[in-house]
MMTF fields as JSON, N, C-alpha, C and O atoms, coordinates in Angstrom:
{
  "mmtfVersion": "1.0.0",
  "mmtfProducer": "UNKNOWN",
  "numBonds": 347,
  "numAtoms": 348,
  "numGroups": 87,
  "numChains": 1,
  "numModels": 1,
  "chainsPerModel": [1],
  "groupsPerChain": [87],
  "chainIdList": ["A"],
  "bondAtomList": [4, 2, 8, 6, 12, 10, 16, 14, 20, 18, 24, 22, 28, 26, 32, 30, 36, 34, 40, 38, 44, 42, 48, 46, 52, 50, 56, 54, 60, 58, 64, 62, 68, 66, 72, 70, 76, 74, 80, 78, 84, 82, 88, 86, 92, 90, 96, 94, 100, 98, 104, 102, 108, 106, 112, 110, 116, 114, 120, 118, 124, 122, 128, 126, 132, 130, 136, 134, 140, 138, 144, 142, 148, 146, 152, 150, 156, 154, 160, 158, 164, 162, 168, 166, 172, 170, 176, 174, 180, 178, 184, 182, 188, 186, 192, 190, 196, 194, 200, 198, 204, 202, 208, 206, 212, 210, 216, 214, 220, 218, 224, 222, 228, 226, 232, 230, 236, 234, 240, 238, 244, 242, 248, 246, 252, 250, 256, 254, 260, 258, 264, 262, 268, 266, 272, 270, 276, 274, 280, 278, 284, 282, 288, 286, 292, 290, 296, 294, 300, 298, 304, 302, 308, 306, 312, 310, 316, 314, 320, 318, 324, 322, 328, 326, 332, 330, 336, 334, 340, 338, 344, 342],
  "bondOrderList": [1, 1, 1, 1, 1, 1, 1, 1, 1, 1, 1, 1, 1, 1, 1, 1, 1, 1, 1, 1, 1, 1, 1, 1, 1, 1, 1, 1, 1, 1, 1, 1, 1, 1, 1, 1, 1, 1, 1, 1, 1, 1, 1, 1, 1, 1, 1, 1, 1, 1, 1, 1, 1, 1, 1, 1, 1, 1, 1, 1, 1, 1, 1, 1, 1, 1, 1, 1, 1, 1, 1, 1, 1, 1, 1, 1, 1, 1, 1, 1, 1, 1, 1, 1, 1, 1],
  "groupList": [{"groupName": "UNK", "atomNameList": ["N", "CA", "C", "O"], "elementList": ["N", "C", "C", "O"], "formalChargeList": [0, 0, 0, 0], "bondAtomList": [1, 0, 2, 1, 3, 2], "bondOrderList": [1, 1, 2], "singleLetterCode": "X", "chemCompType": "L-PEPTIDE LINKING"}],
  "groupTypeList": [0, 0, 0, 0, 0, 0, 0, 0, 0, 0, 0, 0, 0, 0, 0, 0, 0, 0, 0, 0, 0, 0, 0, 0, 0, 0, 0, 0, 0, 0, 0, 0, 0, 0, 0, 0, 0, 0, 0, 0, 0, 0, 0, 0, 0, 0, 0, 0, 0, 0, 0, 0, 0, 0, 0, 0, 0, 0, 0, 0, 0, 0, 0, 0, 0, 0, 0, 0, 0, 0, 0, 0, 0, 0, 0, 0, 0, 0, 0, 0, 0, 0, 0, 0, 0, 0, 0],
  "groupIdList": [1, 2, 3, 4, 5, 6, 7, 8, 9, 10, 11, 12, 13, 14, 15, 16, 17, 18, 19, 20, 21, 22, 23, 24, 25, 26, 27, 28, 29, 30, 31, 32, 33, 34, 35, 36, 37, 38, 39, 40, 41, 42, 43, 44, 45, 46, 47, 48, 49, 50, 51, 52, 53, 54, 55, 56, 57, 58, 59, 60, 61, 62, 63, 64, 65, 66, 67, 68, 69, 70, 71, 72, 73, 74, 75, 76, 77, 78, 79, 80, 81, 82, 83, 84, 85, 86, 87],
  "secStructList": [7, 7, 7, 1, 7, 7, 7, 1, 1, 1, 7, 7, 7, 7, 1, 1, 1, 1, 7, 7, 7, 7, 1, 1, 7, 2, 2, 2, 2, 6, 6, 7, 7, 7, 5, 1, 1, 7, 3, 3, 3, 7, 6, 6, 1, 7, 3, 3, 7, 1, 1, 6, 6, 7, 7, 7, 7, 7, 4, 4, 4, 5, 1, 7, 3, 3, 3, 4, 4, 4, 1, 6, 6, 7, 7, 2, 2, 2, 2, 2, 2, 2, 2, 2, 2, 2, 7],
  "xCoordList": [-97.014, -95.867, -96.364, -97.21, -95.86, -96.022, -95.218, -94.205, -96.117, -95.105, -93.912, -94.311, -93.001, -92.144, -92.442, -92.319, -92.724, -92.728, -93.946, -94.801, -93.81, -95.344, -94.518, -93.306, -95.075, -94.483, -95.19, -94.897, -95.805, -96.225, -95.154, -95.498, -93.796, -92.51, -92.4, -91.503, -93.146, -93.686, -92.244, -91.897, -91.698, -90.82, -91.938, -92.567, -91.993, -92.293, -92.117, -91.026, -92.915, -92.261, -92.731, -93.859, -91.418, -91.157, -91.022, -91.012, -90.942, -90.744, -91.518, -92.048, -91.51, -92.756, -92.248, -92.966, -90.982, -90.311, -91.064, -91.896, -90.175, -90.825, -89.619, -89.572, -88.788, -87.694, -88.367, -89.113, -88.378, -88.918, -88.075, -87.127, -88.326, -87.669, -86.986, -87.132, -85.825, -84.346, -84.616, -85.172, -84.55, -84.174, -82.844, -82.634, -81.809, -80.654, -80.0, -78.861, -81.035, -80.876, -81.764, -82.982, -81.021, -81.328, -82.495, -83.508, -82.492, -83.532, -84.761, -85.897, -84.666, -85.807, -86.845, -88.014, -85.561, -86.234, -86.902, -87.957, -86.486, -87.316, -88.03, -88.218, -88.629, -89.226, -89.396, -90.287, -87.82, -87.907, -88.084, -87.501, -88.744, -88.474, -87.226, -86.739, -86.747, -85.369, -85.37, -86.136, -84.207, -83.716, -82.408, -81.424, -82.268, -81.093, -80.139, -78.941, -80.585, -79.071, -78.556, -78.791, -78.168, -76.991, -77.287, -77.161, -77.781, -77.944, -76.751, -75.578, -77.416, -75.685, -76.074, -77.142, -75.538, -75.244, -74.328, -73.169, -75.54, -74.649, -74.147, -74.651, -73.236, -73.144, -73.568, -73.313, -75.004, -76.509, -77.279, -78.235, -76.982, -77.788, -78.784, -79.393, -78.906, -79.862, -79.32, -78.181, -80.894, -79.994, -80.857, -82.083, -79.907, -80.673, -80.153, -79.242, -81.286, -80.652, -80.494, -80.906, -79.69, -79.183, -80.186, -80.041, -81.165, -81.822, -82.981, -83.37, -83.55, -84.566, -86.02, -86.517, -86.482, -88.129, -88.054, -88.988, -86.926, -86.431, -87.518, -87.308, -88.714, -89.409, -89.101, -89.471, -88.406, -88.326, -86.608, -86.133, -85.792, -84.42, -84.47, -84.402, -84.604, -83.839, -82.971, -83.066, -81.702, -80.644, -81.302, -80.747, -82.378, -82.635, -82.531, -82.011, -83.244, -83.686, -82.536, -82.706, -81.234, -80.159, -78.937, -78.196, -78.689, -77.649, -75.941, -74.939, -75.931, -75.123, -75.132, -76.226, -74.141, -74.774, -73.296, -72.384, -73.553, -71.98, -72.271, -73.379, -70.728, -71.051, -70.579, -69.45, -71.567, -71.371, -70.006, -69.793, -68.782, -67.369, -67.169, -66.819, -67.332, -66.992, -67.419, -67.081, -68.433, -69.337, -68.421, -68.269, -67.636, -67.358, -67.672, -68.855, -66.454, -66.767, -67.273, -67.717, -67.215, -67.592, -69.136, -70.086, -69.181, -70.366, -70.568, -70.084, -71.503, -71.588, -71.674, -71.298, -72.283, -72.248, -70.782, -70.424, -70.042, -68.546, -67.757, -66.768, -68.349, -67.632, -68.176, -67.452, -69.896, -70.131, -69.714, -69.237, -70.081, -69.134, -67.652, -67.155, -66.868, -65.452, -65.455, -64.909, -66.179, -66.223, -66.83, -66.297, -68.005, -68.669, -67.602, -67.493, -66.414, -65.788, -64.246, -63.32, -64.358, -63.068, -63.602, -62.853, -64.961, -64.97, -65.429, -65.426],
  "yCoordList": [50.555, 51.363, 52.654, 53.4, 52.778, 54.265, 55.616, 55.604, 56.694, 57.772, 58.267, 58.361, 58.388, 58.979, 60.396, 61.152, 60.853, 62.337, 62.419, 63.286, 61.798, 61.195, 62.254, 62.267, 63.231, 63.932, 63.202, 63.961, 62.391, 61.391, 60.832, 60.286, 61.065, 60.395, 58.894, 58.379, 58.148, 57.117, 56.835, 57.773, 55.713, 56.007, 55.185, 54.17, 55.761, 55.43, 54.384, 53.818, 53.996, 52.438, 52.84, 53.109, 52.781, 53.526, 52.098, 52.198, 50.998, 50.092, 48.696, 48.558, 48.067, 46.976, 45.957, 44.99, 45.994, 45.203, 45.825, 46.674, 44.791, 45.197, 46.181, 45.801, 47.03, 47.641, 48.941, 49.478, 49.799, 51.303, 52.234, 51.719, 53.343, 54.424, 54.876, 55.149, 55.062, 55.471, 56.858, 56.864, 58.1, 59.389, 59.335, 60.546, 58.869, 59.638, 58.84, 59.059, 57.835, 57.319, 57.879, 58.036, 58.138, 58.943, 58.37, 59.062, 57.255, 56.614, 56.512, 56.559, 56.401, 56.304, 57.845, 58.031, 58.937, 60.672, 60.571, 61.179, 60.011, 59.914, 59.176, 58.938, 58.604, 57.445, 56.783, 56.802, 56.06, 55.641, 53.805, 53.479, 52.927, 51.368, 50.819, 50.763, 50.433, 49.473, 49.039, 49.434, 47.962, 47.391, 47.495, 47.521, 47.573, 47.984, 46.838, 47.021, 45.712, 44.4, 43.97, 44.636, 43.336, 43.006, 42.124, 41.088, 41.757, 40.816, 39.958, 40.156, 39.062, 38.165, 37.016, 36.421, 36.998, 35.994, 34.794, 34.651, 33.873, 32.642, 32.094, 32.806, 30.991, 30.568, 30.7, 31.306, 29.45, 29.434, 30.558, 30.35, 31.643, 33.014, 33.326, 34.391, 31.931, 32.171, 33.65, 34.108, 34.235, 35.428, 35.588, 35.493, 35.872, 35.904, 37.163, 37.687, 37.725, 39.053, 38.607, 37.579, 39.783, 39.437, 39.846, 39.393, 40.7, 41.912, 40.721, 40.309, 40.148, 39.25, 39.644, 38.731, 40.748, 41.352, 41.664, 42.205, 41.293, 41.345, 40.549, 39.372, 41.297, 40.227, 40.104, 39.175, 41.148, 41.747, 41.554, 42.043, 40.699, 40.151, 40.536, 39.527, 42.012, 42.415, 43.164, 43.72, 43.27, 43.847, 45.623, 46.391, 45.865, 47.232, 47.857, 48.972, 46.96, 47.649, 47.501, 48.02, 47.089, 46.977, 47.597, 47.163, 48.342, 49.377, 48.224, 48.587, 47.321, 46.188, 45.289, 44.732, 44.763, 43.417, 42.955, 43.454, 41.477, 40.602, 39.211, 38.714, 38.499, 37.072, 36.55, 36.8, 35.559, 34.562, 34.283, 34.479, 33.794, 34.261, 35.342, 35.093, 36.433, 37.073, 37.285, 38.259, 36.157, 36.135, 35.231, 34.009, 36.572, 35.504, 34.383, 34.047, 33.368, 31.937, 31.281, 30.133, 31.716, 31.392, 30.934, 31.302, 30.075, 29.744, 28.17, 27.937, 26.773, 25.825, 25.708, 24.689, 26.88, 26.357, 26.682, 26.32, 27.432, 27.374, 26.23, 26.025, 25.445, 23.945, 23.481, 23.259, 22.969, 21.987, 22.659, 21.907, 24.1, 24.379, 23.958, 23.991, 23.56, 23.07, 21.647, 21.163, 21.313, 19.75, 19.401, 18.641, 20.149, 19.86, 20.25, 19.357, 21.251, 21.543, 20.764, 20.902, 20.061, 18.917, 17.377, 16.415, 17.229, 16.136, 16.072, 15.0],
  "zCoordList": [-51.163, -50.82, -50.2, -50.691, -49.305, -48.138, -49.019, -49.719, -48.654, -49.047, -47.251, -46.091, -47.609, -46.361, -45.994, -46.957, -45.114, -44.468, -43.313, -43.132, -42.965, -41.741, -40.887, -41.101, -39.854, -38.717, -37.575, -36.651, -37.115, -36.168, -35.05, -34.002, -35.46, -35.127, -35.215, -34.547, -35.91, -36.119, -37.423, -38.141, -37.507, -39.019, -40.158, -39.858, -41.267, -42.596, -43.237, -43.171, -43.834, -44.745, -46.282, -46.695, -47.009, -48.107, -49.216, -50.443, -48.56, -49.844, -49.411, -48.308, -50.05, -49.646, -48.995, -48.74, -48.63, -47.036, -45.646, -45.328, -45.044, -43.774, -43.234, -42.064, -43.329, -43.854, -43.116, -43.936, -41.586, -41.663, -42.652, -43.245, -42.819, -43.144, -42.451, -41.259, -43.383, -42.606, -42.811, -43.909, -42.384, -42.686, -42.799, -42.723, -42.919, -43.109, -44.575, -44.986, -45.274, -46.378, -47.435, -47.36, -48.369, -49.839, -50.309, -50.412, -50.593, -51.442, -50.289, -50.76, -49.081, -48.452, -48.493, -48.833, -47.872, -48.511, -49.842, -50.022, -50.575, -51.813, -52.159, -53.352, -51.202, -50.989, -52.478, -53.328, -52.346, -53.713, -53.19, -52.155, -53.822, -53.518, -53.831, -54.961, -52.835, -52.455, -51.115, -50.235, -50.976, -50.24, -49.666, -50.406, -48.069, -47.441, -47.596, -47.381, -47.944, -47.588, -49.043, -50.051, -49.037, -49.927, -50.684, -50.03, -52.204, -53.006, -53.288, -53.605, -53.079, -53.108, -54.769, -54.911, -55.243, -56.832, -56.484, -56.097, -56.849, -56.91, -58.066, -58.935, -58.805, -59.567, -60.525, -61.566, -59.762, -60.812, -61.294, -62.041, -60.968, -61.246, -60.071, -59.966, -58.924, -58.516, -57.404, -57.317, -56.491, -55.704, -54.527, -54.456, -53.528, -51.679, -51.7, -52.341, -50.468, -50.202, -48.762, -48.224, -48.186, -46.95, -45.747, -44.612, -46.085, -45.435, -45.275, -46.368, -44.219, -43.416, -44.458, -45.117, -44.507, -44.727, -46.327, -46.917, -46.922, -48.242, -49.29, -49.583, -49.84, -50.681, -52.28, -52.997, -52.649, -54.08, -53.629, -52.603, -54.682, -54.426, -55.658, -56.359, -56.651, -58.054, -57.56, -56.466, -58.619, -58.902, -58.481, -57.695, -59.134, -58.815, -58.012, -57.967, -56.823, -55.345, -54.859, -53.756, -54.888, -53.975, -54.188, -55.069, -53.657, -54.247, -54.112, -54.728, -53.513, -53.227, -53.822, -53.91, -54.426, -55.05, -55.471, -56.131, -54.604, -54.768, -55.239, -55.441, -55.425, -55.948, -54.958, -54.535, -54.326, -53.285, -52.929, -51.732, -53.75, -53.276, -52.384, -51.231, -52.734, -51.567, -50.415, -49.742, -49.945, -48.817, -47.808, -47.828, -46.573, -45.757, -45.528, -45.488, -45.281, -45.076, -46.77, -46.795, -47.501, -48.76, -48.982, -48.291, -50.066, -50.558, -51.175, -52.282, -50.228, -51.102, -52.156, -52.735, -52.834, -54.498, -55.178, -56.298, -54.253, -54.775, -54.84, -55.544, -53.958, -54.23, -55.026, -55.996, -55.23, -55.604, -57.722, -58.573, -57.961, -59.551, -59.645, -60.771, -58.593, -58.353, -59.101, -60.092, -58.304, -58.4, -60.046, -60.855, -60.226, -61.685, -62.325, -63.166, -62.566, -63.392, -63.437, -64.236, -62.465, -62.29, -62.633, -62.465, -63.127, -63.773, -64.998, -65.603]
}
């Protein structure tokens, strides 16, 4: 993990994504570790983040965090718990 404040004009990498440093985001000034995209919860507990360079998918690093339902267009595992729970 990089510390943020490089004057190089180069941006910073503050968390162990491939993610530069945002200056106009809090946690990056503080170069605190997190992630910019969106943890999404499925069913199963299992969890994707939305953010591509995303290697660390905990609840911590993501100031976002939804259940696959509310993921436009929904979520296959919303059917296939449908179906397990209708037979």
């Amino acid at each position: 993990m990089s510390v943020a404040g490089g004057t190089d004009g180069v941006m910073d990498q503050v968390t162990i994504d491939s993610v530069p440093h945002d200056p106009a985001c809090l946690d990056c000034a503080g170069s605190l570790d997190h992630c910019h995209g969106t943890l999404v919860v499925h069913s199963d507990f299992t969890v994707e983040c939305t953010e591509a360079g995303c290697v660390l998918a905990h609840r911590e690093r993501h100031a976002l965090v939804v259940d696959c339902v509310a993921v436009a267009g929904g979520c296959s595992c919303e059917v296939s718990v449908a179906v397990s729970q209708a037979s």
